[in-house]
N, C-alpha and C positions, 0 to 999 in steps of 0.2 A: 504494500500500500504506500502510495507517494502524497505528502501534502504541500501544493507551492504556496508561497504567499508574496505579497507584492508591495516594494516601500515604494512609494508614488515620487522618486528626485530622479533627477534625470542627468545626475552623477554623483558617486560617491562623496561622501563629505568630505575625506580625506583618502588620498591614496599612500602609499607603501612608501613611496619617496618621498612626497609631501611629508608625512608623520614621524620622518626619519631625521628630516630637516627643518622641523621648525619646532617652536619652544614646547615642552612638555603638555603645558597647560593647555595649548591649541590640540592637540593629538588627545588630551584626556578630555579635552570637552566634545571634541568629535565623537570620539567610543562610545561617552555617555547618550548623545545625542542618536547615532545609532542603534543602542540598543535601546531609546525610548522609540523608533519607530518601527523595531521588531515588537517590543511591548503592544503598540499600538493595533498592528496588523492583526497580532496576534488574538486582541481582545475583540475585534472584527471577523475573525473568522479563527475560531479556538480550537487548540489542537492537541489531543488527548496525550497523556503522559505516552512516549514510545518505551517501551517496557524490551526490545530487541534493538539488536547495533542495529543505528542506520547509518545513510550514506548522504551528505550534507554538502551541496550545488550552491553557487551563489554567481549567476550568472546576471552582467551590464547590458541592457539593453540599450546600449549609447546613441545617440542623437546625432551623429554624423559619424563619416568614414577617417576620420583621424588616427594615426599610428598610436596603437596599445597594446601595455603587455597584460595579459590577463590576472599574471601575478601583481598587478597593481592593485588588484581585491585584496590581498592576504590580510590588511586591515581592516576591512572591512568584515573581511570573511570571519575574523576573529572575535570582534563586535560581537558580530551575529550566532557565532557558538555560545558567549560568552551569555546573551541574551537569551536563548533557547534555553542554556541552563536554569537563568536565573526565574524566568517564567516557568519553570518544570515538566516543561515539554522533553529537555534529557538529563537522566539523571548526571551526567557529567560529561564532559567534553574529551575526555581520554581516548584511548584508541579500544578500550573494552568496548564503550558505545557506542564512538564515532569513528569506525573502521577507515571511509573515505570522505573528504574536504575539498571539491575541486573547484575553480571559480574559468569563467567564460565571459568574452568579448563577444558579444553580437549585435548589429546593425540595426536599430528601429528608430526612422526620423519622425515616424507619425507618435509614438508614445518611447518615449525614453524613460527607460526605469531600470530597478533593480528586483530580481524576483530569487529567492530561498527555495529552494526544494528540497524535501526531507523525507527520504523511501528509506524503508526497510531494506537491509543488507540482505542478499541471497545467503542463506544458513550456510550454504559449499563454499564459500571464498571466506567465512571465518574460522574453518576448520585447519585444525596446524596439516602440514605437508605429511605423509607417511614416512616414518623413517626407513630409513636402506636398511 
């Protein structure tokens, strides 16, 4: 089961570089700011404790075809684990629960946004490797 949800800005508040380079306070107000509009989303369309690893997407629906790296999310991405926590949607943000983290660039000049997706891990890719 997959649930997305959708922060209505049509660019992250801070990217990976940005938050690297400038004064703390600006990067912690961003975090916080982000994860009050996971809060938000969240209380809009609420999403029941995931009790199994999922798999956790945080894909830019950016506003023009401008050069980016995808890894520019990773603050943002972080935000947003951080927030899922805190809302109790995951018990923790470790790799027990949150097996995969991936973040994506993609093209939308009519709605530019940011959208969360949060499936359930395939039960087969958290099973350890057989030993030889």
């Amino acid at each position: 089961m997959s649930h997305t949800i959708t922060l209505p800005i049509p660019r992250p508040l801070l990217t990976t570089n940005q938050a690297r380079s400038r004064h703390w306070r600006i990067a912690y107000r961003a975090k916080n700011e982000t994860e009050l509009l996971v809060r938000n989303a969240l209380a809009l369309a609420p999403i029941a404790p995931r009790t199994i690893p999922q798999t956790v997407s945080v894909t830019w629906f950016a506003p023009d075809a401008r050069r980016r790296d995808s890894d520019a999310l990773d603050f943002t991405k972080k935000a947003v684990l951080d927030a899922l926590v805190k809302s109790g949607v995951l018990e923790d943000d470790s790799h027990k629960f949150v097996t995969s983290s991936t973040t994506a660039v993609v093209i939308d000049r009519d709605d530019p946004r940011i959208e969360i997706t949060i499936a359930d891990t395939d039960s087969r890719s958290t099973e350890s490797p057989p030993a030889n």
